[in-house]
N, CA and C of each residue as an Amber inpcrd file, in Angstrom:
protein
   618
   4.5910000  -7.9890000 -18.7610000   4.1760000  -6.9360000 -17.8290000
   3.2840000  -7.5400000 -16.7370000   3.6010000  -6.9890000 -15.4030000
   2.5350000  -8.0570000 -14.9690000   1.6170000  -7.0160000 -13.9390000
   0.5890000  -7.5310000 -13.9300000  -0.7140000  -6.5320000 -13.0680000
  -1.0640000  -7.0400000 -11.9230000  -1.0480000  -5.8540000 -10.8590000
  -1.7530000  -6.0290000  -9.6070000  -2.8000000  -5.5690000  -9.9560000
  -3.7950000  -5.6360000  -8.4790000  -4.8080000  -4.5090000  -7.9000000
  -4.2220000  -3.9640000  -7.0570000  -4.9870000  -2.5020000  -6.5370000
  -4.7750000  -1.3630000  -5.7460000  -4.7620000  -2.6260000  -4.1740000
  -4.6020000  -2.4760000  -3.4190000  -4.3890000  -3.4700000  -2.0730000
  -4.6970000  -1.6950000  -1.3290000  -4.4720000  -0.3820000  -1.2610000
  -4.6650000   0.4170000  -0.6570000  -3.9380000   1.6210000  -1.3170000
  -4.3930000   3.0270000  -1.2350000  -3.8500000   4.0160000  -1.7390000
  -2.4850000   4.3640000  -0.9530000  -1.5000000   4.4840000  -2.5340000
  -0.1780000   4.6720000  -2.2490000  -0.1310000   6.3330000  -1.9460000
   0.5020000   6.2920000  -0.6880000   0.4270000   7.8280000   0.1060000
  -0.5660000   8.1730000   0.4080000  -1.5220000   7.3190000   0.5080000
  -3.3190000   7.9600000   0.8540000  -3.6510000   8.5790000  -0.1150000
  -3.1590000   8.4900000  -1.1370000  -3.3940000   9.0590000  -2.2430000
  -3.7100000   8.9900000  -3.7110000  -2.9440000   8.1880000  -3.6770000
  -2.5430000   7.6750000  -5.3770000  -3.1490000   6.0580000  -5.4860000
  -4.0280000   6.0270000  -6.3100000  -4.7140000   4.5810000  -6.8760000
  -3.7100000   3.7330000  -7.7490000  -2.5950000   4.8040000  -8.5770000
  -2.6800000   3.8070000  -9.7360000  -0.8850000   4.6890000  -9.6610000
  -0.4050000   2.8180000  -9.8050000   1.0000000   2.9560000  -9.6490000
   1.8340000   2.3410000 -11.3150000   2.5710000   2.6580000 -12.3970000
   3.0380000   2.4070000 -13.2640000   4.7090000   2.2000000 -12.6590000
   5.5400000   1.0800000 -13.0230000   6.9760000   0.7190000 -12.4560000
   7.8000000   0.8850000 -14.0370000   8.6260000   1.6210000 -14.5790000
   9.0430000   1.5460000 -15.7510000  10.5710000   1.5500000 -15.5340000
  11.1330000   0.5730000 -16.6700000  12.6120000   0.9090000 -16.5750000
  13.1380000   0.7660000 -18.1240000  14.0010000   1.6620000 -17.7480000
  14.5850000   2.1640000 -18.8790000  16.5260000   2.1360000 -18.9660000
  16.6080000   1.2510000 -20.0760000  18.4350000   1.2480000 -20.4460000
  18.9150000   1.9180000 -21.4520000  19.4040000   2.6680000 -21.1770000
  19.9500000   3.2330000 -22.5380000  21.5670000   3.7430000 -22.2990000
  22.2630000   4.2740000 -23.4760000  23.6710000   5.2060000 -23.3950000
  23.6670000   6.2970000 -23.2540000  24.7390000   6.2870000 -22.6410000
  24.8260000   8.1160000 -21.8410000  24.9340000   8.9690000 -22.8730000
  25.7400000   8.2460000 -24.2870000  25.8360000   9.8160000 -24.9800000
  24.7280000   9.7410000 -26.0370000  23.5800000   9.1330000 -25.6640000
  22.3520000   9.1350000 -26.1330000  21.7670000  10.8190000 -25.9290000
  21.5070000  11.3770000 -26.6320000  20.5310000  12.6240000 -26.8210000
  19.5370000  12.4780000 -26.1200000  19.2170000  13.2390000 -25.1690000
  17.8060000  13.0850000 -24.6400000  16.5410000  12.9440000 -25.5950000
  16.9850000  13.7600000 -26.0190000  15.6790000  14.4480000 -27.3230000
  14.9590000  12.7070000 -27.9050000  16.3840000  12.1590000 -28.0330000
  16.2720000  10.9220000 -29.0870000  15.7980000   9.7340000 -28.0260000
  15.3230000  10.1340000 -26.4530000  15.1700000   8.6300000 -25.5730000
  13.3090000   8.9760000 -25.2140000  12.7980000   7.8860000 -25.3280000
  11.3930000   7.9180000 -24.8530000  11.3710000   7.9440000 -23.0970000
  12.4510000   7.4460000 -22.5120000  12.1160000   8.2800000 -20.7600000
  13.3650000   8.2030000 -20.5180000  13.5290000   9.5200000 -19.8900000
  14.5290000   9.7790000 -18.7330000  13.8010000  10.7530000 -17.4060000
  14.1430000  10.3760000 -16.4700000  13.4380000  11.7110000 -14.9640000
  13.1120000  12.9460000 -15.8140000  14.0710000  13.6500000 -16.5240000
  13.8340000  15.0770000 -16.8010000  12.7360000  15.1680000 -17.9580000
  12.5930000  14.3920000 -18.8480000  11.5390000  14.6800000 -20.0430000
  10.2850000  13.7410000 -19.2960000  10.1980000  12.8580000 -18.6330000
   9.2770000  12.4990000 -17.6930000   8.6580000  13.6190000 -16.8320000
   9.5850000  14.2810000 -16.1660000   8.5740000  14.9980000 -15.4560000
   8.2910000  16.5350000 -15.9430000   8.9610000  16.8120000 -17.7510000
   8.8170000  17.7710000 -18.1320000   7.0800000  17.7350000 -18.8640000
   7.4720000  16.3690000 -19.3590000   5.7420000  15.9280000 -20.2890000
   4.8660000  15.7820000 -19.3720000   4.8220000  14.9940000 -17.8350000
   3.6780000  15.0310000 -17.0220000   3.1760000  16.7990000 -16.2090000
   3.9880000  17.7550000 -16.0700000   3.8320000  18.9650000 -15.7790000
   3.2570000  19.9480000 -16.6230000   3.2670000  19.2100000 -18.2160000
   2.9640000  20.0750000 -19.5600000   1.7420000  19.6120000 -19.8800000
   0.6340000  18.8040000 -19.2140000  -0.2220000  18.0720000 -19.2060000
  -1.0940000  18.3940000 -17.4620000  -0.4500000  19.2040000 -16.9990000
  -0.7060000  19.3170000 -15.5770000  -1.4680000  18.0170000 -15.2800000
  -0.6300000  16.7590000 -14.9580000  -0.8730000  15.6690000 -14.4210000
  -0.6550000  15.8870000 -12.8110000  -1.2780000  15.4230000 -11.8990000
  -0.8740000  15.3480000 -10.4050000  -0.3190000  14.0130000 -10.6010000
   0.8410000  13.6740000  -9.5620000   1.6320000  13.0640000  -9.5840000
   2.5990000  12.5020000  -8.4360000   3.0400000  11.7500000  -8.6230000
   4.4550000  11.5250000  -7.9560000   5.5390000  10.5910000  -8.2130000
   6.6440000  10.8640000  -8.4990000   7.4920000   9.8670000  -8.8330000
   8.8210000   9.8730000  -7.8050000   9.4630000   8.2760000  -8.2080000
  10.3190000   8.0400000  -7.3870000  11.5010000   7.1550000  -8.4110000
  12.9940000   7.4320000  -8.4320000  13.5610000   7.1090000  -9.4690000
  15.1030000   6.0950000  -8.6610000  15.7460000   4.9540000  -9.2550000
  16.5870000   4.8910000  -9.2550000  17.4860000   4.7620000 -10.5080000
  18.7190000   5.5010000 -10.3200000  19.5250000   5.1280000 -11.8180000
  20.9580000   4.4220000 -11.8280000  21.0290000   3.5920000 -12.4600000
  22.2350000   2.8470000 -12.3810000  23.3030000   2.9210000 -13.0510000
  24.3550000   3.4880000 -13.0990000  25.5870000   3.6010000 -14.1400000
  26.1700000   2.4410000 -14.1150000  26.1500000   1.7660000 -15.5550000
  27.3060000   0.7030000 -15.8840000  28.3490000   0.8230000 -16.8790000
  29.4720000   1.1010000 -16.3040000  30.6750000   1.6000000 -16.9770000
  30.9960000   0.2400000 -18.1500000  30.7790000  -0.2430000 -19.3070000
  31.9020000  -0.9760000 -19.8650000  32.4690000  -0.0540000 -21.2990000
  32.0760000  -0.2850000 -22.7280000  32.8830000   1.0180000 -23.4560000
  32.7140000   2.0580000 -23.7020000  31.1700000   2.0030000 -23.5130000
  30.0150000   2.8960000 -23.2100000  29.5810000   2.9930000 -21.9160000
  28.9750000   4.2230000 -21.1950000  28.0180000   3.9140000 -20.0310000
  26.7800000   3.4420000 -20.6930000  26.5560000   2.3420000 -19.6150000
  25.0630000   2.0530000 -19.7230000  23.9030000   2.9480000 -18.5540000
  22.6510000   3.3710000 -19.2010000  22.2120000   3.7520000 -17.7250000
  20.6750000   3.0960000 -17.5780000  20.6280000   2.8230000 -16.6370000
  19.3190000   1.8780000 -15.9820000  18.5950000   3.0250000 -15.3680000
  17.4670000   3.5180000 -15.3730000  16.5220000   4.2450000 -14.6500000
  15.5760000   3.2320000 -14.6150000  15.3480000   2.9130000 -13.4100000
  13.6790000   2.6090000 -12.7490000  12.8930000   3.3490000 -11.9530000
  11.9490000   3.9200000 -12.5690000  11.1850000   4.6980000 -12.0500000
   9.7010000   3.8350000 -11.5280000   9.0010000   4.7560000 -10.0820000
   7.9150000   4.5390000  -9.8550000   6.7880000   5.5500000 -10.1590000
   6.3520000   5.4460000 -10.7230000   5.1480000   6.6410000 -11.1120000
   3.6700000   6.4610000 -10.2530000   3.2950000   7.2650000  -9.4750000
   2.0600000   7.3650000  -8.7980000   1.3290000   8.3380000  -9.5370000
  -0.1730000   7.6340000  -9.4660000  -1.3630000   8.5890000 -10.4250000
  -2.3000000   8.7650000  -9.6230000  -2.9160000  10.0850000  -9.5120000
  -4.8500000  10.3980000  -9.3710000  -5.3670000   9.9890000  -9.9000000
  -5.4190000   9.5850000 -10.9620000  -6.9840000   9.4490000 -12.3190000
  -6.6160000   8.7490000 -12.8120000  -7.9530000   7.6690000 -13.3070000
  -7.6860000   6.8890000 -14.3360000  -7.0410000   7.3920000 -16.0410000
  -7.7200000   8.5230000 -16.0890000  -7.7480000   9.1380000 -17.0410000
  -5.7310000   9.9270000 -17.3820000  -5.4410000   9.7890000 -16.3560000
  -3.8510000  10.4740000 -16.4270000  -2.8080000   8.6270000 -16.3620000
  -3.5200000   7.7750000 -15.8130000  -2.9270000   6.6740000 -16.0790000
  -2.5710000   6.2140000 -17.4530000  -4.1170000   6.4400000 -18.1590000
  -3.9310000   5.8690000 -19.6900000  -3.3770000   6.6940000 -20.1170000
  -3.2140000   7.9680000 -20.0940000  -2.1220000   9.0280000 -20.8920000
  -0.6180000   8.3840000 -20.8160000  -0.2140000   8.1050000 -19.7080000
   1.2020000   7.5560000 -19.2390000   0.7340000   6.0290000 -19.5870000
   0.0320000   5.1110000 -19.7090000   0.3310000   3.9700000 -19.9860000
   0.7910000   3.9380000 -21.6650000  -0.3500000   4.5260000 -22.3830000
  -0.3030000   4.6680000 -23.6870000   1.1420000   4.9780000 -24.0790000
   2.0330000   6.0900000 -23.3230000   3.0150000   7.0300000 -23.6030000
   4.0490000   5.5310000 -23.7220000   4.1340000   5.1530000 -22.2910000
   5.6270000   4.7870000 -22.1380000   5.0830000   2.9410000 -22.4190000
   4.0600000   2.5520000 -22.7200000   3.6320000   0.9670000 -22.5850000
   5.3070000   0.0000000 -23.0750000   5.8990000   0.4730000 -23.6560000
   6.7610000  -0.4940000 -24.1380000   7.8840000  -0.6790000 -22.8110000
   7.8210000   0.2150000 -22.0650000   8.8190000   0.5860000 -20.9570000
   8.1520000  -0.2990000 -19.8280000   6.9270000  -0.6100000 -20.1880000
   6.2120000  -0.7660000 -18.4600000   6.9510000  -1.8090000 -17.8200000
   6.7850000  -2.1410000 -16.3280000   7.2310000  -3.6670000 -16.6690000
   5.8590000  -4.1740000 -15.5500000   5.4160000  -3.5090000 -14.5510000
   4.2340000  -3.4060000 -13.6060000   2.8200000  -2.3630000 -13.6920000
   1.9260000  -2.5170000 -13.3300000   0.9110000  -1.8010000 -13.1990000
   0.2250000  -2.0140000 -12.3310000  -0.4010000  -1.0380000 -11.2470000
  -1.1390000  -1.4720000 -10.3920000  -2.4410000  -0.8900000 -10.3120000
  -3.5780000  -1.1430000 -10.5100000  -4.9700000  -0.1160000 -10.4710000
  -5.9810000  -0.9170000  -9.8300000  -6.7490000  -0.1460000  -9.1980000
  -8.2010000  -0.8440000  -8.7910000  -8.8830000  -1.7450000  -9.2740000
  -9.4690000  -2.6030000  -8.9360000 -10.1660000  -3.8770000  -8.9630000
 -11.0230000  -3.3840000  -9.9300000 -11.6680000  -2.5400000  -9.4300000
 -13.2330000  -1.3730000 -10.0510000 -12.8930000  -0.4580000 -10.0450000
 -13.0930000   0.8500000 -10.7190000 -13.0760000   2.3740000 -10.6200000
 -13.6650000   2.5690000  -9.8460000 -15.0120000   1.7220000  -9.2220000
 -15.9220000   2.5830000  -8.1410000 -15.2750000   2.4130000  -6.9020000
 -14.4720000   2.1050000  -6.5210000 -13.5610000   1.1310000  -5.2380000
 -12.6840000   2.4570000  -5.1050000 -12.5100000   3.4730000  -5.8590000
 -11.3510000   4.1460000  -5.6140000 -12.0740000   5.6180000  -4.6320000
 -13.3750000   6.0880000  -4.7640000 -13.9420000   6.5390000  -3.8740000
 -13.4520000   5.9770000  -2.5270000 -14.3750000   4.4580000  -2.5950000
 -14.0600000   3.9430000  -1.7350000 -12.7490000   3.8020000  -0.6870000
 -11.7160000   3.7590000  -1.4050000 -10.1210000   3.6870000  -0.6740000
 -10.1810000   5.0280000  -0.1040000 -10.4650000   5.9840000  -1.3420000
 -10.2890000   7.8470000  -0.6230000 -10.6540000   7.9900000   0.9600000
 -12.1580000   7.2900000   0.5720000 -12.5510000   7.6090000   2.1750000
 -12.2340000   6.7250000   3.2200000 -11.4480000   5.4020000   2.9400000
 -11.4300000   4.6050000   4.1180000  -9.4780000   4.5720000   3.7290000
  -8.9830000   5.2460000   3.8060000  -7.3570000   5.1770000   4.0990000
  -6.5130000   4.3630000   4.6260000  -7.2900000   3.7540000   5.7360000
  -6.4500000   2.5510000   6.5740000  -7.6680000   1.6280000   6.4900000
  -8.0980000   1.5110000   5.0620000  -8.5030000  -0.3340000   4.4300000
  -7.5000000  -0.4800000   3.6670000  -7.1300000  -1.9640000   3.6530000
  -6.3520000  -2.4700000   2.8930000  -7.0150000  -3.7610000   2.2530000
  -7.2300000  -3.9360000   0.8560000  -8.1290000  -4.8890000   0.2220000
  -6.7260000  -6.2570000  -0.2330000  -7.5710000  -7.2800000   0.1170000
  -6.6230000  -8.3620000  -0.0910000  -7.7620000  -9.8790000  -0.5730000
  -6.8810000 -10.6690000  -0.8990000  -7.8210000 -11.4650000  -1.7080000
  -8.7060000 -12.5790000  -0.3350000  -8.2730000 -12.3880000   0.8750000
  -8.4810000 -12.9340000   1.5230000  -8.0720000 -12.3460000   3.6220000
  -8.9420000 -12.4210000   4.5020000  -8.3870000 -11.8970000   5.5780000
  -7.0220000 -12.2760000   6.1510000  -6.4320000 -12.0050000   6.9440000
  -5.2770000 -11.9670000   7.3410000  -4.9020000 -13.3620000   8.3760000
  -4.0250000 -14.0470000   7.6960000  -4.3550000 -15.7590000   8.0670000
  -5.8160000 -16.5740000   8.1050000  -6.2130000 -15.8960000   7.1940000
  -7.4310000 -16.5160000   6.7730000  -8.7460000 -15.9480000   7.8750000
  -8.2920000 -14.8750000   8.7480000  -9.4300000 -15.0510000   9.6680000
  -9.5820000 -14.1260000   9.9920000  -8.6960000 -13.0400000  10.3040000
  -8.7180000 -11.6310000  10.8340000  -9.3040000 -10.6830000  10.5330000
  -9.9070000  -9.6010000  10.5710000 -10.4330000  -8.2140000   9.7060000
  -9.6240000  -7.2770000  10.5380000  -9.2350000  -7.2920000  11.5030000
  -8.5920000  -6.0230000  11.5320000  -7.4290000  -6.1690000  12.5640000
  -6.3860000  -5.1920000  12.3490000  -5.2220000  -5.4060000  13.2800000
  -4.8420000  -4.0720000  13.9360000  -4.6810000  -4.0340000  15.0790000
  -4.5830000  -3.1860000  16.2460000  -3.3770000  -2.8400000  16.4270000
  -2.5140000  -1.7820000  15.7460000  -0.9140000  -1.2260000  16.4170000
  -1.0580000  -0.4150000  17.6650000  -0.2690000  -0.9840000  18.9440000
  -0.8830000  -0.3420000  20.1630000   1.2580000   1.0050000  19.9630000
   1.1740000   1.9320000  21.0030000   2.3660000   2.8950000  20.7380000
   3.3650000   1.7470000  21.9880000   3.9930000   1.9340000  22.0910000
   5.2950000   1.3530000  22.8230000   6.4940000   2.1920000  23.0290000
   6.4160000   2.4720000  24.3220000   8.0060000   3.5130000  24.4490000
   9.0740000   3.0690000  24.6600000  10.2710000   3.6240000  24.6500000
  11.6090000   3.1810000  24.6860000  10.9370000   1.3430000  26.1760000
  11.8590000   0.3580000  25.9930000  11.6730000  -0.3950000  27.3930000
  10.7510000  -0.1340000  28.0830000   9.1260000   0.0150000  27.4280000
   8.1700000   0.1840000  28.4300000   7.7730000  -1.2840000  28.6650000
   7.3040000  -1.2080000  29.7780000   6.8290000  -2.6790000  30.5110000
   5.1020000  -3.0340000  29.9960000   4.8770000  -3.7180000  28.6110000
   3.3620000  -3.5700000  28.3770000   3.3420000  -5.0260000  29.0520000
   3.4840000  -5.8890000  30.1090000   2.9440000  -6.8620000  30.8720000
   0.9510000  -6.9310000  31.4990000   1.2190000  -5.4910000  31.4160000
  -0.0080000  -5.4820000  31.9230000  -1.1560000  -5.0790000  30.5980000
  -0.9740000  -4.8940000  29.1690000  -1.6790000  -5.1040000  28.1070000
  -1.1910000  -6.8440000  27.3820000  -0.0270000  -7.5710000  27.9970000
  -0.2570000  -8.7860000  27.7710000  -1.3400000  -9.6040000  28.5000000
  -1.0730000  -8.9560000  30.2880000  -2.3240000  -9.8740000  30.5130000
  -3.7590000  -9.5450000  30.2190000  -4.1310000  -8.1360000  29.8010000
  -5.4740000  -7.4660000  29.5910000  -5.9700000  -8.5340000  28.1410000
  -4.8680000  -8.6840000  27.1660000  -4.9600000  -9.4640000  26.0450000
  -5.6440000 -10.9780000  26.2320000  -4.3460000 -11.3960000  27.1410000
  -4.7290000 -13.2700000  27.4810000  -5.9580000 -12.8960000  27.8220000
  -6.2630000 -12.7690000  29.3360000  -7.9690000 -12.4120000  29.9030000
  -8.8550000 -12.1050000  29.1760000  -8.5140000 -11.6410000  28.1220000
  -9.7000000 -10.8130000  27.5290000  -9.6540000 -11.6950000  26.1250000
  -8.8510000 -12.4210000  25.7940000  -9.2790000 -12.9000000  24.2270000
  -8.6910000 -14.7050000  24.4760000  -7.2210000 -14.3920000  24.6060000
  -6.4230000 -15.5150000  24.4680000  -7.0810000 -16.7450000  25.0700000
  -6.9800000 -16.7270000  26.2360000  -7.3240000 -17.5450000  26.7200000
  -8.8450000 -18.0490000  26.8850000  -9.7390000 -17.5620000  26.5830000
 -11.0340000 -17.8530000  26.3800000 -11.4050000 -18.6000000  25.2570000
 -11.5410000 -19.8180000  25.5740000 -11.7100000 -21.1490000  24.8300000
 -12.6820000 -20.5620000  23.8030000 -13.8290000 -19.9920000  23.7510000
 -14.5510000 -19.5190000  22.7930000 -14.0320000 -18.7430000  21.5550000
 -12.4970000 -17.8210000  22.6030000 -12.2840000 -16.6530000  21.6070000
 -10.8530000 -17.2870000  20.8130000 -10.2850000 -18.5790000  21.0950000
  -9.1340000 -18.3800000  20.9560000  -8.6730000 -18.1610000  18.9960000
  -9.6790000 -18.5930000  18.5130000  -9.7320000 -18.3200000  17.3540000
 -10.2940000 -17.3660000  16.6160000 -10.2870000 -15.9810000  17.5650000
 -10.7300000 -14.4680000  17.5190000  -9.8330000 -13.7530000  17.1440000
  -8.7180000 -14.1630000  17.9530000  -7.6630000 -13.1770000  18.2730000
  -6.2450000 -13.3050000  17.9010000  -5.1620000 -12.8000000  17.6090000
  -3.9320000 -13.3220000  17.6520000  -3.0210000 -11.8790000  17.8800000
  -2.0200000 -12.4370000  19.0700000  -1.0760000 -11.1030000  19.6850000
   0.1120000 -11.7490000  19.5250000   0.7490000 -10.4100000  18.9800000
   2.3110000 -10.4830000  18.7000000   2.7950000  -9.2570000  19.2400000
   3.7840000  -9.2600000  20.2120000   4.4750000  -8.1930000  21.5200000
   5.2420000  -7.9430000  21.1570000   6.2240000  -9.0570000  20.5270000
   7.9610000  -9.2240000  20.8890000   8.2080000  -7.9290000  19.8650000
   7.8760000  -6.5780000  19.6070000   8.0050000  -5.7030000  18.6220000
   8.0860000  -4.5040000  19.0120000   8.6190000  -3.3080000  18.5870000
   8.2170000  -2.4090000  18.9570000   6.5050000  -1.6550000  18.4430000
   6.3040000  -2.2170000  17.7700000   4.8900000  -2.1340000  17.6210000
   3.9110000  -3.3060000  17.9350000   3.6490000  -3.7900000  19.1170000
   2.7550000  -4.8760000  19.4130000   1.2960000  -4.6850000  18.5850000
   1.1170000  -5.6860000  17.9650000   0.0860000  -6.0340000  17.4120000
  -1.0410000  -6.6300000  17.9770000  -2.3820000  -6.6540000  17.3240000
  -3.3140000  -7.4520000  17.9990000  -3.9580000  -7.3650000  16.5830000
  -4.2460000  -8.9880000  16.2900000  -5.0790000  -9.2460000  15.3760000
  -6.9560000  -9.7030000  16.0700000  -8.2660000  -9.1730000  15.0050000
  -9.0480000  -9.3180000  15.5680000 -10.2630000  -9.5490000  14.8010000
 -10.9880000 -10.6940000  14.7030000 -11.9280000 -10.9030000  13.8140000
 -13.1890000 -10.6490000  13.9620000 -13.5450000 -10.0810000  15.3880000
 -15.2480000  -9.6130000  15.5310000 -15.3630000  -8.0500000  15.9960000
 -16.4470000  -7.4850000  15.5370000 -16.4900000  -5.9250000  15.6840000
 -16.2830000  -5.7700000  17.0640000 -16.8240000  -6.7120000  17.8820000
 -17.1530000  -6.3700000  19.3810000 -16.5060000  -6.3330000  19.9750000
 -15.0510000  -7.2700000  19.4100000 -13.6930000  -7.3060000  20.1910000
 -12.7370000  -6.1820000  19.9660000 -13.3390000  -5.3450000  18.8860000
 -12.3490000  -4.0750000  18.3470000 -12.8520000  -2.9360000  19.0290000
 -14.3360000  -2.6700000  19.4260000 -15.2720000  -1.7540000  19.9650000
 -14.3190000  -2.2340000  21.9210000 -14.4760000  -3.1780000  22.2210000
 -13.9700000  -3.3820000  23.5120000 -12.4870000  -3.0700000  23.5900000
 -11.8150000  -3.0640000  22.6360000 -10.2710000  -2.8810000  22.6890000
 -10.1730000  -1.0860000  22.6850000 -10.9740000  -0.8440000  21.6210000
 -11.1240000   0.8420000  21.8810000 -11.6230000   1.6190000  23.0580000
 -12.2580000   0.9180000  23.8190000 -12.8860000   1.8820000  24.7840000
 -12.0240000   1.1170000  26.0140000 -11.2710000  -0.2290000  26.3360000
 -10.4760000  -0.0730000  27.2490000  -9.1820000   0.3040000  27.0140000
  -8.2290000   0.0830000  25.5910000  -7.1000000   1.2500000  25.9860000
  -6.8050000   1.8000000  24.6210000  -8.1840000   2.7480000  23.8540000
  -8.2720000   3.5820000  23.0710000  -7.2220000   4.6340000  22.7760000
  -6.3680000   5.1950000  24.3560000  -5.1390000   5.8190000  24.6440000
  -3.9930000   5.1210000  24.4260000  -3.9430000   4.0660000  23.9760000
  -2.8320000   3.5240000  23.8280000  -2.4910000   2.9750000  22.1520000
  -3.5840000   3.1250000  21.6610000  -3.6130000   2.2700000  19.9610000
  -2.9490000   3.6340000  18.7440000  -1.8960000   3.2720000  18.3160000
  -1.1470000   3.9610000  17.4860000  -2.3470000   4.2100000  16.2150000
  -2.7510000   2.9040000  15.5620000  -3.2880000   2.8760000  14.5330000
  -4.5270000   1.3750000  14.2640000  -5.2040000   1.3910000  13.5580000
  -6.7420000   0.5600000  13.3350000  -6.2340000   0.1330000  11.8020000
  -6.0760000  -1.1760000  11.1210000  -6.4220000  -1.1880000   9.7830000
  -7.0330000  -2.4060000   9.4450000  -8.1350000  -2.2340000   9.0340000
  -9.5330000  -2.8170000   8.2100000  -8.9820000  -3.8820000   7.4620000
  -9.1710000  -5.2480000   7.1480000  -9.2810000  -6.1110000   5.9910000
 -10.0490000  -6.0210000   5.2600000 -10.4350000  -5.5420000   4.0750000
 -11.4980000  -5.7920000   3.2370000 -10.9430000  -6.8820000   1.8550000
 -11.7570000  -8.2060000   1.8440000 -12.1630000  -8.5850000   0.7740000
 -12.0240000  -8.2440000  -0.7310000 -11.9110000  -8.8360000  -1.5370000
 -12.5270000  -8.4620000  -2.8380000 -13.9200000  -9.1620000  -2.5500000
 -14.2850000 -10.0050000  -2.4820000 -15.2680000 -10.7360000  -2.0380000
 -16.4200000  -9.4940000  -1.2280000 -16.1110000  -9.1590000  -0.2340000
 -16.6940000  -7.8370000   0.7250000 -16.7270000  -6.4050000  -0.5130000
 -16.0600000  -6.1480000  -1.3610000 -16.1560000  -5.5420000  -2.1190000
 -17.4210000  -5.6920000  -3.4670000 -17.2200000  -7.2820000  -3.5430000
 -18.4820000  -7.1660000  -4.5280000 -19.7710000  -7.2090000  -4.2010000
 -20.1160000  -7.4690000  -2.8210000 -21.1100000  -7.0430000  -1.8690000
 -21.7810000  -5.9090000  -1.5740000 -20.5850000  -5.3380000  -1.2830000
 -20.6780000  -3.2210000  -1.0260000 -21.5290000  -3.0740000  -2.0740000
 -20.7330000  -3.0370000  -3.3130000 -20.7970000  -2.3420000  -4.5260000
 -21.9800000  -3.1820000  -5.4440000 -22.4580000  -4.4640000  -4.8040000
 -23.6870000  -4.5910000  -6.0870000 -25.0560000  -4.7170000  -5.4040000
């Protein structure tokens, strides 16, 4: 079985992700299988678990059907995790949960942090999605970029821009360069997301 950490809440929501798969025969009795979708989401509803799942199932015809379900299970609570880990553990094959329980506050309120064992090419804290319309001409946020980061011998190891996308990026490692990117084209930035540390995490929190 193998374990992550949370890297960021799945759907802004969910801390704690369980991956289970399950083979069995079709003219298997439900009654008689420890998971299928329907007694899965009959036992997590009979428990009023909050939830979410996501399923694929595979039919393999040879004298028997075989059937493959892999399911993704998303959790609120630690406490509804161990119910479902305990349940299905022989099924698991992934698990994903927070570093710390106290970290999961933490994710609630910061949505677009994403925790990683290290910044983004080793240097970045945060990356800038600017909007882009059908063939719009952003020439003039390439050169606002060079002028303003690229090319400044001081900064060149501040910054890093990638265009060729429909979502142009801007990577950025000092607050001052993210505070200046917001207030000159604040109207133009789709989305902001944070690098945090585990390292920056055990800081916060002790």
């Amino acid at each position: 079985m193998e374990h992550h950490y949370t890297s960021k809440l799945f759907y802004k929501k969910y801390p704690y992700k369980i991956l289970i798969t399950h083979t069995y025969l079709e003219s298997t009795p439900d009654k008689m299988l420890d998971w299928t979708v329907s007694n899965a989401n009959k036992f997590l509803k009979s428990l009023g678990i909050k939830y979410r799942m996501y399923n694929q199932v595979v039919y393999k015809k040879k004298k028997q059907t075989l059937v493959t379900v892999t399911s993704s299970l998303f959790l609120e609570s630690k406490q509804d995790f161990d119910v479902c880990y305990n349940k299905w553990k022989d099924l698991i094959q992934l698990v994903v949960a927070p570093y710390k329980e106290e970290h999961i506050d933490f994710l609630k309120d910061n949505t677009e942090i994403i925790i990683r064992d290290t910044l983004l090419y080793r240097r970045y804290k945060y990356v800038v999605l600017f909007r882009r319309a059908y063939k719009e001409d952003i020439s003039d946020l390439d050169n606002w970029v060079d002028q303003s980061f690229i090319t400044t011998p001081a900064k060149k190891s501040n910054a890093k821009w990638l265009s060729n996308s429909w979502w142009p990026r801007l990577y950025l490692s000092e607050d001052g360069d993210l505070v200046l990117t917001k207030l000159t084209h604040g109207d133009r930035i789709r989305s902001i997301t944070m690098i945090c540390t585990f390292d920056d995490l055990e800081t916060t929190f002790n």
